[in-house]
N, C-alpha and C positions, 0 to 999 in steps of 0.2 A: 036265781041260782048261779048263772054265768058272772055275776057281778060278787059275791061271796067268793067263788071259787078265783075269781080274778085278783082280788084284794088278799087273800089266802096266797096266791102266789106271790105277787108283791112284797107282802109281809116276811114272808120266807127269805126270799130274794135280796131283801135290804139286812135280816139277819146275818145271812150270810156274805154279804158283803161288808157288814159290820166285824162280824168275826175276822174276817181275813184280814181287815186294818188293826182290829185289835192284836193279833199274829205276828205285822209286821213292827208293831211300836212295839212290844211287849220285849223283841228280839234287840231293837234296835236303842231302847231304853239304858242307861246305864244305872247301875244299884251297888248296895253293898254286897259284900261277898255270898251273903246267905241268897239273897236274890239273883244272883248269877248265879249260882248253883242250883238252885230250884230251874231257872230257864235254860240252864245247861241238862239236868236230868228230862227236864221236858221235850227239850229237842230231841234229846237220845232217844224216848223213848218214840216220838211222834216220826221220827225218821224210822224208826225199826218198824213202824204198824207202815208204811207210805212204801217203803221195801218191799216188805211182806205181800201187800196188795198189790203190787207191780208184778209180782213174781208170782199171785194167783193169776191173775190175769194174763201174763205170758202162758202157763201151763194149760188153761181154758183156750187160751186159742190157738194151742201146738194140738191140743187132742179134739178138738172141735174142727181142726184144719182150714179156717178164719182166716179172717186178714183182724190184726188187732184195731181196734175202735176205742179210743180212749178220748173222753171228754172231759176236757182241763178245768172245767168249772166244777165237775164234779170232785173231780178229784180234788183242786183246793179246797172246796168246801168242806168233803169231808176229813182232810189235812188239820182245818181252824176250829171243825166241831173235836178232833181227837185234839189238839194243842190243846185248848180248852178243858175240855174234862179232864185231862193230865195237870194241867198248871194247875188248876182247885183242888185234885188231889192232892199234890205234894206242895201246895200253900198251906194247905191242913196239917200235912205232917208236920213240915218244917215251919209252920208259924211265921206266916207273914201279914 
């Protein structure tokens, strides 16, 4: 069971550390215009969810009267899981 459960995190862990490089090349990439536009509409949108969550979590710890706790792994991770389900979306629209 501990050796499943260990491999299970592993697997995750290298996901996500796959997505996040795919994140940064995807940014760092140069394309044609339809393709900067798709990763231009993607960052817009992956920035306005990364906002959003920041600014839940500010209010959770003004009215909880906390000290804020934010872990940066998590939070890129799920940065590269929302990048990603955005960029496939709007690959789809816009056909790349």
């Amino acid at each position: 069971m501990e050796n499943v459960l260990l491999a299970t995190f592993g697997a995750v862990l290298l996901l996500m550390i796959g997505l996040d490089a795919f994140m940064i090349i995807s940014l760092i990439r140069t394309g044609d215009e339809r393709q900067k536009m798709i990763v231009w509409k993607t960052s817009s949108f992956t920035l306005l969810i990364v906002v959003g969550a920041f600014v839940v979590d500010i209010v959770e710890s003004i009215v909880k009267m906390e000290a804020m706790l934010v872990n940066p792994f998590v939070k890129l991770s799920v940065t590269a899981m929302t990048y990603f389900i955005v960029l496939l979306y709007y690959k789809k629209k816009y056909g790349d």
